[in-house]
Every structure is written in C-alpha cells, then in structure tokens.
C-alpha positions in Angstrom: -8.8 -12.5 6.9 -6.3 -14.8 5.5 -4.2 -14.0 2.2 -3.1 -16.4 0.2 -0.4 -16.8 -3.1 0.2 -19.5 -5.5 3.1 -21.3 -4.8 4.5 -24.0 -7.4 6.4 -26.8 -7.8 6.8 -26.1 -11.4 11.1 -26.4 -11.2 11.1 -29.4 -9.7 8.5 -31.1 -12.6 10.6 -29.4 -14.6 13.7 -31.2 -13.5 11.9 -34.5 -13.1 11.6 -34.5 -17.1 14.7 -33.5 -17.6 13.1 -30.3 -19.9 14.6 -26.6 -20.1 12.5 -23.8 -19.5 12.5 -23.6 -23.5 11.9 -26.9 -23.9 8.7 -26.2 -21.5 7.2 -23.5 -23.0 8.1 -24.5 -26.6 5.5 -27.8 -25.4 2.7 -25.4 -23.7 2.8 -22.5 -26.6 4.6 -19.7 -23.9 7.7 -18.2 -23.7 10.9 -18.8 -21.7 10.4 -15.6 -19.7 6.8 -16.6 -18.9 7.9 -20.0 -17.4 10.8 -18.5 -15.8 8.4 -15.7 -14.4 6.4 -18.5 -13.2 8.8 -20.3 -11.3 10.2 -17.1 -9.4 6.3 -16.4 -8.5 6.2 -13.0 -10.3 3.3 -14.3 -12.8 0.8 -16.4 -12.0 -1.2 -18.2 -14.7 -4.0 -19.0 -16.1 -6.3 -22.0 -15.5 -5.6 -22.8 -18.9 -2.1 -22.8 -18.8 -1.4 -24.6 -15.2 -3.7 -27.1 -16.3 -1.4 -27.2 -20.0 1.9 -28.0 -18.0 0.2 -30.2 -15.8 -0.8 -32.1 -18.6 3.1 -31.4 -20.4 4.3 -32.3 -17.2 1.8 -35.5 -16.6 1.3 -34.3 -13.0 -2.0 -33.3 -11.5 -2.6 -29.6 -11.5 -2.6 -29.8 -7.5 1.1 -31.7 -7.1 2.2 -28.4 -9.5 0.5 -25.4 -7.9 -0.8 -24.6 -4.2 -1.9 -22.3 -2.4 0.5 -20.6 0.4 -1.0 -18.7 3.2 0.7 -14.9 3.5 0.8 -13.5 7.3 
C-alpha cells in the first residue's frame, strides 16, 4: 500500500504576492508559526484553511497543496 503526504507550494504563492508569513496569516485569521509550520510540512491543515489561502492567495486549492507519494 502506498503512503502519501501533503506537499505545498504555499512559499512560492507566498512570494508571488509579495506577502510575509504575517502578512498571510493576519489575511486567513492564523498565526505566523502556523503558516510557517505549514510551509516546513510539520502541520497540515484543514480543508477550511487550504481552501482560505487558496482564496488569500487567488490560486486553486490544487496549484497550493498536493499529494506526495512516501516510499
């Protein structure tokens, strides 16, 4: 059986706008840390909030997060 991990392209968005991880989480209602966390791959989160930066971002939810296959 395969295992899979969310991977994200969150940094790059991120740098596309031109927004700090504070200026990102200040827009979806989180903290620094939790956008930072997100980033590294240490948290994953909720529907609710990848579809919130997706929508902060104006990106799909799909071009943002993705699913990486583990060995």
């Amino acid at each position: 059986m395969s295992n899979f991990r969310l991977g994200n392209r969150l940094k790059v968005a991120r740098a596309e706008k031109n927004l700090s991880q504070e200026n990102l989480a200040v827009l979806a209602g989180v903290t620094r840390q939790t956008i930072s966390s997100i980033e590294t791959g240490q948290y994953n989160p909720s529907a609710l909030l990848a579809l919130t930066l997706a929508r902060r971002l104006e990106k799909p939810v799909e071009d943002l997060f993705f699913l990486e296959e583990t060995p």
